[in-house]
C-alpha positions as protocol buffer text, in pm:
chain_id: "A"
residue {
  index: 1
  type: UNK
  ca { x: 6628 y: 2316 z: -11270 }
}
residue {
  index: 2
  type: UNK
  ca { x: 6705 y: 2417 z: -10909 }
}
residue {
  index: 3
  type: UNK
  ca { x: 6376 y: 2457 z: -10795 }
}
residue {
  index: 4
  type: UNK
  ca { x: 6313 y: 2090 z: -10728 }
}
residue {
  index: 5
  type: UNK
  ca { x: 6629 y: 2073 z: -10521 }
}
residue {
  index: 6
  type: UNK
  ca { x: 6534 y: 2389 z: -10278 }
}
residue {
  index: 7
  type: UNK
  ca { x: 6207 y: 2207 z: -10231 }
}
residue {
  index: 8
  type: UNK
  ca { x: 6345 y: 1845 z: -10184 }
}
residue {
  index: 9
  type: UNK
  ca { x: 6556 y: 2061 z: -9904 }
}
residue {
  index: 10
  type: UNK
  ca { x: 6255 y: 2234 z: -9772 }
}
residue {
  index: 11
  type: UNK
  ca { x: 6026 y: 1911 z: -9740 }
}
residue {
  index: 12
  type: UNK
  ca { x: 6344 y: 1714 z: -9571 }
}
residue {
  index: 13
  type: UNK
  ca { x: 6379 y: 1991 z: -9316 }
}
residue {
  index: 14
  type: UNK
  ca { x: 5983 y: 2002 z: -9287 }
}
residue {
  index: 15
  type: UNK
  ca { x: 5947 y: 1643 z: -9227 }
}
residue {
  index: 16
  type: UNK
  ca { x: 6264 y: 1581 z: -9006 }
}
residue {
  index: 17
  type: UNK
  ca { x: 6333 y: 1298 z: -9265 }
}
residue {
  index: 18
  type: UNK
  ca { x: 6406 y: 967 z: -9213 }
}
residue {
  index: 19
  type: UNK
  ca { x: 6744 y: 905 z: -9195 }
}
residue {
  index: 20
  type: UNK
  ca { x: 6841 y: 1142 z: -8930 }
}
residue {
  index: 21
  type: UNK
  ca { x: 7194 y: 1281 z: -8936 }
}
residue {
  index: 22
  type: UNK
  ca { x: 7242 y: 1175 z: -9330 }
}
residue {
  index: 23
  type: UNK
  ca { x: 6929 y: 1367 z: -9427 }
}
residue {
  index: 24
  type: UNK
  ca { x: 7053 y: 1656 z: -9265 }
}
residue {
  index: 25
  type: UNK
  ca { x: 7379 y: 1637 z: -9392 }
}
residue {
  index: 26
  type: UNK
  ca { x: 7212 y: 1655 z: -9734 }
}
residue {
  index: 27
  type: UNK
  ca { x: 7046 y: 1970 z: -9653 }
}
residue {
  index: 28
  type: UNK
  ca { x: 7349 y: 2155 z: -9551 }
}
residue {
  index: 29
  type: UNK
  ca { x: 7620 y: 2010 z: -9831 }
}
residue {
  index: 30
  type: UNK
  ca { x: 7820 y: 2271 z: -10003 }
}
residue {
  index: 31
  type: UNK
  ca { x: 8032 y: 2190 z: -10314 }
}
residue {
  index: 32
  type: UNK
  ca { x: 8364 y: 2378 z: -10373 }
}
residue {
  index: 33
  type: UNK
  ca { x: 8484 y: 2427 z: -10739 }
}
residue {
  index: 34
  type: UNK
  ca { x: 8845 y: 2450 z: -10827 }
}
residue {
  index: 35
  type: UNK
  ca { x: 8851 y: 2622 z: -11141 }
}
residue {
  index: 36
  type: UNK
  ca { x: 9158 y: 2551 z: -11361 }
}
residue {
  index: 37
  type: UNK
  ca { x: 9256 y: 2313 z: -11677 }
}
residue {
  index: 38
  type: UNK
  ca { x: 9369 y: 1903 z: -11583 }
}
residue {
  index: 39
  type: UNK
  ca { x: 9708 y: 1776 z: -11672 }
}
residue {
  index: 40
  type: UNK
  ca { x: 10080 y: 1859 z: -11555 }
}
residue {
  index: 41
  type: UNK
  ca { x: 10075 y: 2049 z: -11871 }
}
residue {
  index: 42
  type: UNK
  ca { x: 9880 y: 2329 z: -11666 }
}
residue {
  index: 43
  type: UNK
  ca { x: 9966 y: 2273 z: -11331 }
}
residue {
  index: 44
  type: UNK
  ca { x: 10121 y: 2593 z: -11246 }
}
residue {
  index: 45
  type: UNK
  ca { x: 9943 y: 2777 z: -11421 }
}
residue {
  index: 46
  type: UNK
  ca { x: 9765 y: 3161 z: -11335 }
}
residue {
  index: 47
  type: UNK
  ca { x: 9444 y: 2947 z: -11493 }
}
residue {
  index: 48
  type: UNK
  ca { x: 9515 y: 2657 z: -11277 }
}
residue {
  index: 49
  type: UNK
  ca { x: 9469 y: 2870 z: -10916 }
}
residue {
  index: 50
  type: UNK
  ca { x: 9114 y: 2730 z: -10850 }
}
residue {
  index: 51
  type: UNK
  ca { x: 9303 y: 2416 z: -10863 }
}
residue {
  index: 52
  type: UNK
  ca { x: 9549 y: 2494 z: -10591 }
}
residue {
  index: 53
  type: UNK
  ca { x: 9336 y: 2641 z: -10361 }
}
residue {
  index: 54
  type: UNK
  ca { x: 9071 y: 2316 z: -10359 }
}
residue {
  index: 55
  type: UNK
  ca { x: 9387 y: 2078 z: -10327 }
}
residue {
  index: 56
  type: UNK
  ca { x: 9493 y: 2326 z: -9976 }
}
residue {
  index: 57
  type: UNK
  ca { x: 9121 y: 2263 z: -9851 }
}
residue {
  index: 58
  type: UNK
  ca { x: 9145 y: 1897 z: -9910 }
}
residue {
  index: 59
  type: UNK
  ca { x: 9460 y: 1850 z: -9702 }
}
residue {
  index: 60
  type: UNK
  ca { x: 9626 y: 1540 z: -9843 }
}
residue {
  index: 61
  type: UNK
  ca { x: 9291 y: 1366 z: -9839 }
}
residue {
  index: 62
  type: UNK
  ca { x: 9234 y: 1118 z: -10192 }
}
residue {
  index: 63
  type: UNK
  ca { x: 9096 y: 1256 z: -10452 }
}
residue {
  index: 64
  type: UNK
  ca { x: 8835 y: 1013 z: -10609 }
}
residue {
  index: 65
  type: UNK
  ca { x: 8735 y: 1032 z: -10989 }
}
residue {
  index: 66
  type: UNK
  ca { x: 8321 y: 1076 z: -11043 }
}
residue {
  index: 67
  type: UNK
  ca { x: 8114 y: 1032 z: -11318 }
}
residue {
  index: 68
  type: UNK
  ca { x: 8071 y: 1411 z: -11333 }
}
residue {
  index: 69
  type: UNK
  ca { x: 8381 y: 1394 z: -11510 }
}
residue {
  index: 70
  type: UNK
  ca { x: 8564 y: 1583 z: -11197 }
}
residue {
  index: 71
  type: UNK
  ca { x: 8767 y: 1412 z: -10910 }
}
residue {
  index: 72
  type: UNK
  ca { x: 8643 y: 1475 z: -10590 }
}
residue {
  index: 73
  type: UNK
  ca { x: 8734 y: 1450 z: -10197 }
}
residue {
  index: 74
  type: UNK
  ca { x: 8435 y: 1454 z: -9988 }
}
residue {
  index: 75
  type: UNK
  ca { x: 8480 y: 1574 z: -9616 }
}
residue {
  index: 76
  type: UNK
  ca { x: 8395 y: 1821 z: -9385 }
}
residue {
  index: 77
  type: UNK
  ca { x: 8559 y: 2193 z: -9297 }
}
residue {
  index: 78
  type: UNK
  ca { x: 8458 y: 2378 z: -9008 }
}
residue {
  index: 79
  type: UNK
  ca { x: 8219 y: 2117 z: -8922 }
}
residue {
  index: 80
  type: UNK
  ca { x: 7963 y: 2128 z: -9251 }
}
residue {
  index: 81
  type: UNK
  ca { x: 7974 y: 1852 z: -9518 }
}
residue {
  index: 82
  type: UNK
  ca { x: 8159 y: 1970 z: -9847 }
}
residue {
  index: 83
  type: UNK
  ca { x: 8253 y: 1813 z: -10157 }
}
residue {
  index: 84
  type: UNK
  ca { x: 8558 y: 1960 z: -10296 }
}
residue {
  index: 85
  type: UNK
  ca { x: 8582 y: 1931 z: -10632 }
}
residue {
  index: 86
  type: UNK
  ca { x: 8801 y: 1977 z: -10985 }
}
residue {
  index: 87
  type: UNK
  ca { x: 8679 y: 1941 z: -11330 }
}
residue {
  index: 88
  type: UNK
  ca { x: 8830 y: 1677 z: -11561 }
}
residue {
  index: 89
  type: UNK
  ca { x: 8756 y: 1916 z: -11889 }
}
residue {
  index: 90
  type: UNK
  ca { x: 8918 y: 2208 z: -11953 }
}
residue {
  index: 91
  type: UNK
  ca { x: 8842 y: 2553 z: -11875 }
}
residue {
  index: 92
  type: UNK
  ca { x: 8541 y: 2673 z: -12098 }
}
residue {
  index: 93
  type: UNK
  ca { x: 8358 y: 2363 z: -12019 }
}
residue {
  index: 94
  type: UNK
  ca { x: 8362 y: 2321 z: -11659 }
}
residue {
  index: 95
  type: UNK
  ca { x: 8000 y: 2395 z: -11649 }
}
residue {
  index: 96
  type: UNK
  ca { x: 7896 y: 2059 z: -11689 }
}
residue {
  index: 97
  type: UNK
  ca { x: 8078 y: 1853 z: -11483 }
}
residue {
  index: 98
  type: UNK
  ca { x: 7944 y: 2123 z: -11190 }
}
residue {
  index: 99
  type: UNK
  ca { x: 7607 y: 2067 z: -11249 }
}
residue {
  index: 100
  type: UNK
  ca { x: 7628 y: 1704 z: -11271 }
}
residue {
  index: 101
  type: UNK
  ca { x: 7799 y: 1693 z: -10949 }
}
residue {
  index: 102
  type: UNK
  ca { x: 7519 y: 1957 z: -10800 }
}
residue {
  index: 103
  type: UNK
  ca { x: 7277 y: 1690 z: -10919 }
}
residue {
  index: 104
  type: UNK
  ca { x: 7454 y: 1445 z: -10763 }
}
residue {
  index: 105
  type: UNK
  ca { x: 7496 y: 1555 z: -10410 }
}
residue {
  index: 106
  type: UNK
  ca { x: 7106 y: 1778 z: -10445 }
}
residue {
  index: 107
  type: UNK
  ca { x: 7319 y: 2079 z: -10358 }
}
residue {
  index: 108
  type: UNK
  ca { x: 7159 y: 2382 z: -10499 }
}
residue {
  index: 109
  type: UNK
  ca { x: 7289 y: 2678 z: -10621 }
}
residue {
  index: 110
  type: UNK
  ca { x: 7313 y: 2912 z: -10354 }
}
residue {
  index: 111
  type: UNK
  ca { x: 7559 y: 2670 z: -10159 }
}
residue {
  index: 112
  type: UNK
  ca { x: 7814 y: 2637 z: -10472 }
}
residue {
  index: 113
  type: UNK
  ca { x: 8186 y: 2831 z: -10403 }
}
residue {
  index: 114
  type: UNK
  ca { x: 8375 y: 2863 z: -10726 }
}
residue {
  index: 115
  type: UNK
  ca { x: 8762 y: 2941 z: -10670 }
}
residue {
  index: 116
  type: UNK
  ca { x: 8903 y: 3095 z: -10956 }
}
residue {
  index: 117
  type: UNK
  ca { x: 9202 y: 3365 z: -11124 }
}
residue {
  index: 118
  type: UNK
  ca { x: 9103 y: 3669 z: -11170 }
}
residue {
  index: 119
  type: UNK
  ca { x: 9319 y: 3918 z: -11408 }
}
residue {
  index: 120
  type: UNK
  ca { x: 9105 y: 4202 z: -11276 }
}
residue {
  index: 121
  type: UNK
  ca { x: 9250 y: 4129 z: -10874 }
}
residue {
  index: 122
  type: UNK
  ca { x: 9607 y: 4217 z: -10827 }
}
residue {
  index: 123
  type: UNK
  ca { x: 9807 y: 3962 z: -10733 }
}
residue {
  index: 124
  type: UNK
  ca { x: 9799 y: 3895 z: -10370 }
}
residue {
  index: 125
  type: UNK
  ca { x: 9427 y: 4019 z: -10335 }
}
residue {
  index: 126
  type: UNK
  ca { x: 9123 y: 3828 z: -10326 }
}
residue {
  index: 127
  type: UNK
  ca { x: 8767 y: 3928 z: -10417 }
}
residue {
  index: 128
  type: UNK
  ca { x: 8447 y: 3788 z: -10271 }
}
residue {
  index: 129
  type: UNK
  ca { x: 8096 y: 3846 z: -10446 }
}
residue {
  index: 130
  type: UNK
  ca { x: 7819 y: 3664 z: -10486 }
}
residue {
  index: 131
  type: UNK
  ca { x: 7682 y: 3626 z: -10866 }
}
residue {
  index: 132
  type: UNK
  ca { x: 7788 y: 3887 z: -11134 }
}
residue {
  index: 133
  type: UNK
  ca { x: 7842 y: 3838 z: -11479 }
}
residue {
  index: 134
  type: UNK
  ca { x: 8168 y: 3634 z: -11613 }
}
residue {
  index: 135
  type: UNK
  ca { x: 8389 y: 3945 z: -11659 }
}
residue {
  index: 136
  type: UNK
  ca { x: 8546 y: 3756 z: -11973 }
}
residue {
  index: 137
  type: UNK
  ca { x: 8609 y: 3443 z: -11786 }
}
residue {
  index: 138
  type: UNK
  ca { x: 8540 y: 3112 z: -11998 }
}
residue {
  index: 139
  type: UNK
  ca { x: 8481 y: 2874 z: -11680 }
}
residue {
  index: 140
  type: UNK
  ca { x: 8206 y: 3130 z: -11508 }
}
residue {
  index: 141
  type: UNK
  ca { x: 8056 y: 3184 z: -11852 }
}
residue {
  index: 142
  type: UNK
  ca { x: 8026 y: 2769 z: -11868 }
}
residue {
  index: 143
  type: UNK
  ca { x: 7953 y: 2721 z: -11544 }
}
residue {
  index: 144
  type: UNK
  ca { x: 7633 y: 3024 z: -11568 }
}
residue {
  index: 145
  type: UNK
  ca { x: 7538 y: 2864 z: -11833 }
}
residue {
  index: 146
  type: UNK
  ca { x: 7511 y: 2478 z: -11713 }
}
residue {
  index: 147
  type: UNK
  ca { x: 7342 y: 2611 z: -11359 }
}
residue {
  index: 148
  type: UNK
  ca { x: 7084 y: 2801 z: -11523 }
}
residue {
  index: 149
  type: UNK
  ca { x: 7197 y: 3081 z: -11249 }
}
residue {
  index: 150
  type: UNK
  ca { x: 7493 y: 3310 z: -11203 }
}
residue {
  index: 151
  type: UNK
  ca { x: 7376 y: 3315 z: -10820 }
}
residue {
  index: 152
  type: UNK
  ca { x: 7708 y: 3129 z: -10710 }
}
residue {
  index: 153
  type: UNK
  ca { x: 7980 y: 3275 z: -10463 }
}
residue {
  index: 154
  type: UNK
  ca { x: 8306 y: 3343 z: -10642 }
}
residue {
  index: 155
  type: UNK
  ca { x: 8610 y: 3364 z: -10435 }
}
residue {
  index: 156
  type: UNK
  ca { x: 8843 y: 3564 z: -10706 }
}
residue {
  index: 157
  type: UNK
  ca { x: 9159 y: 3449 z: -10657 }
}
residue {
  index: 158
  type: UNK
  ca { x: 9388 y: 3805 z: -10792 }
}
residue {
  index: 159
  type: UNK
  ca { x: 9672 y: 3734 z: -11072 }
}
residue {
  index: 160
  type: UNK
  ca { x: 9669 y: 4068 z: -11206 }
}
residue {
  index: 161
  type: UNK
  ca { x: 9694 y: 4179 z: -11570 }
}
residue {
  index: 162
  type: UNK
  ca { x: 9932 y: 4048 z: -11834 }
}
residue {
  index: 163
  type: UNK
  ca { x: 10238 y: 4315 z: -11889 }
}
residue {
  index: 164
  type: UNK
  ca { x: 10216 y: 4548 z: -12182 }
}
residue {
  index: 165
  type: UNK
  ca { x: 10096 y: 4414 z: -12473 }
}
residue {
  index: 166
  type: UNK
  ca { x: 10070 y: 4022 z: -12371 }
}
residue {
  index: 167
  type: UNK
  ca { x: 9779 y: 3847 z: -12488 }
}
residue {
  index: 168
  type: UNK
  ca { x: 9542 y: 3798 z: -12150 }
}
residue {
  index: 169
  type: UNK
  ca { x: 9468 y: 3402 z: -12289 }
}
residue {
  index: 170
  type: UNK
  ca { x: 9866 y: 3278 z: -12310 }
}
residue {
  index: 171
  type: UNK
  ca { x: 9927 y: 3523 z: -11945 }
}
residue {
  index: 172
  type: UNK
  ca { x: 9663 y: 3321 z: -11761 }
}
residue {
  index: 173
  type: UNK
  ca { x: 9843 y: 3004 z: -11936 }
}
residue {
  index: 174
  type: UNK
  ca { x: 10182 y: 3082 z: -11807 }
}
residue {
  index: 175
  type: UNK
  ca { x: 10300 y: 2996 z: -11459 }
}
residue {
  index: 176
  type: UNK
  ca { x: 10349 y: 3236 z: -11196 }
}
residue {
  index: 177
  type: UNK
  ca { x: 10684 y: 3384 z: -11172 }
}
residue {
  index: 178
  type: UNK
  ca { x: 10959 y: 3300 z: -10936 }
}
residue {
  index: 179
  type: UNK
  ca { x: 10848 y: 3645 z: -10772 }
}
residue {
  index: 180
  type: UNK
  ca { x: 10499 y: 3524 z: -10747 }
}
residue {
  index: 181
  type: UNK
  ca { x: 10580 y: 3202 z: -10667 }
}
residue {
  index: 182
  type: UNK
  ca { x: 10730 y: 3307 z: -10345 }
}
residue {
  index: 183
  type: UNK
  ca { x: 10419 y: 3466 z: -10209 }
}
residue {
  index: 184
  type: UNK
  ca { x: 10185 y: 3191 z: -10342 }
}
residue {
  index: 185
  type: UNK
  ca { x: 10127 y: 2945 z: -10072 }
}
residue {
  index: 186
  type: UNK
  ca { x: 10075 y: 3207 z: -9870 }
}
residue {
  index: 187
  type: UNK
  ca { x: 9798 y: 3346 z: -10077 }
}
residue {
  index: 188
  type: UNK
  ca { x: 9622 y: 2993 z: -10163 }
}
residue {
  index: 189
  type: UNK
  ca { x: 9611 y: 2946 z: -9763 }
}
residue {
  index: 190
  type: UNK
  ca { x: 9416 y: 3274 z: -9726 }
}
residue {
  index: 191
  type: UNK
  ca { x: 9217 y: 3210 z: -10004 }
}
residue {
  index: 192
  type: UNK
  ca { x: 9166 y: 2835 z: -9833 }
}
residue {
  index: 193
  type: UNK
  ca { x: 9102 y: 3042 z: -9536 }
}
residue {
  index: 194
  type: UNK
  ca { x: 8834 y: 3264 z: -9735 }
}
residue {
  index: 195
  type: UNK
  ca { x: 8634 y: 2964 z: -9824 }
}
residue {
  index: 196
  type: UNK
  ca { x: 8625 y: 2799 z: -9464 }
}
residue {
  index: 197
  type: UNK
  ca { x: 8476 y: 3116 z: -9339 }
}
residue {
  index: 198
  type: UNK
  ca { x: 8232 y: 3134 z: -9609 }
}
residue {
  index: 199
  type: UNK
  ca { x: 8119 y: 2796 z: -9510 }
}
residue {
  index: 200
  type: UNK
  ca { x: 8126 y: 2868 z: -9097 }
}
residue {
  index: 201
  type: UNK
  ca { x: 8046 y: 3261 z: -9087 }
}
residue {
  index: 202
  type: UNK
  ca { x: 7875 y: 3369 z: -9412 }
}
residue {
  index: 203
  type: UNK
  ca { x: 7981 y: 3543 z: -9736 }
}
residue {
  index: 204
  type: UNK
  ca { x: 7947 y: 3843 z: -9536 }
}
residue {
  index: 205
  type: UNK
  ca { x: 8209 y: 3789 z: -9287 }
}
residue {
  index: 206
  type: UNK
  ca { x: 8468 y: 3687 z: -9537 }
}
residue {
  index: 207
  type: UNK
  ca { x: 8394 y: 3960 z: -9731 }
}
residue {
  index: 208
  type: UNK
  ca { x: 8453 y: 4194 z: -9391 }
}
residue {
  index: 209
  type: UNK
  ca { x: 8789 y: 3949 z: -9303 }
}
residue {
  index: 210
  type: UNK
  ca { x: 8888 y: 3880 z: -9681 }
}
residue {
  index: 211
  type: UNK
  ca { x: 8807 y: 4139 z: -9963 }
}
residue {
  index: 212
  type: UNK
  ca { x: 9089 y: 4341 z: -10049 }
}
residue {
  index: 213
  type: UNK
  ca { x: 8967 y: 4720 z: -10104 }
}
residue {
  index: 214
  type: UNK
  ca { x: 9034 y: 4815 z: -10453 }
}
């Protein structure tokens, strides 16, 4: 499926195009996933972190509904054109409104950023990789499947594992705790901060700047 969009990139670049500063801002669109489930049901929610990190990148700006099913803000950060981005389904079926909205804007693969909890991150650390399998996660697992590809960066946003004996599906469904919750706008801003460096510097660099040694 992607191979027509890295070649309807390559033959724009090739040919200059024809429309000048649009074509080119087709060629270097990312799209930045929120991961988490819709409705103030969820809202502060571990599952819902995605969520809160996507809504710091978009900076008060409107978010727009799509046919995608998602509601979007398109923009720029750090200078390169980004759609930001949150599914309208729940969790385990966010795949498809991600590939219709990387259909949409011909933005291939390889320039997606998915924002996501991780129970496998401590709280207050984020993880950076690039592809992977779904480590038990419902919206990567979707989202592998409705790309085709697992070849995606994943900012992993850390809410650590449930206490004792808690079931890991109601922990990520719980809000953060007044503990957490006092360290948590600091963390979505770095994780914000994560993904605007991913988008000026490379994966690389964040990973250097970002990545919290285990």
């Amino acid at each position: 499926m992607w191979t027509w969009l890295r070649a309807l990139s390559g033959r724009k670049q090739a040919e200059g195009g024809d429309g000048g500063s649009e074509d080119m801002g087709e060629a270097e669109r990312w799209l930045v996933v929120g991961l988490g489930n819709p409705g103030p049901k969820y809202a502060g929610n571990r599952h819902n972190a995605g969520f809160l990190v996507v809504e710091a990148l978009a900076g008060g700006e409107r978010w727009k509904a799509h046919k995608a099913h998602a509601e979007v803000v398109e923009t720029r950060l750090e200078g390169v054109p980004v759609v930001l981005a949150k599914p309208r389904t729940f969790m385990n079926l966010s795949g498809g409104p991600v590939a219709g909205l990387a259909r949409f804007y011909k933005v291939p693969v390889e320039r997606i950023v998915v924002v996501h909890d991780e129970m496998d991150v401590d709280f207050g650390a984020l993880k950076l990789k690039k592809g992977g399998g779904p480590g038990g996660h419902n919206g990567l697992k979707s989202m592998t499947a409705s790309l085709s590809s697992p070849e995606y960066v994943r900012v992993r946003f850390g809410v650590g594992r449930p206490p004792g004996r808690m079931d890991p599906a109601a922990y990520v469904l719980k809000d953060f705790s007044s503990t957490e919750r006092a360290e948590l706008d600091l963390n979505v801003d770095r994780a914000a901060d994560a993904v605007r460096t991913v988008l000026r510097d490379g994966l690389g660099r964040a990973q250097n700047i970002y990545h919290t040694a285990a």
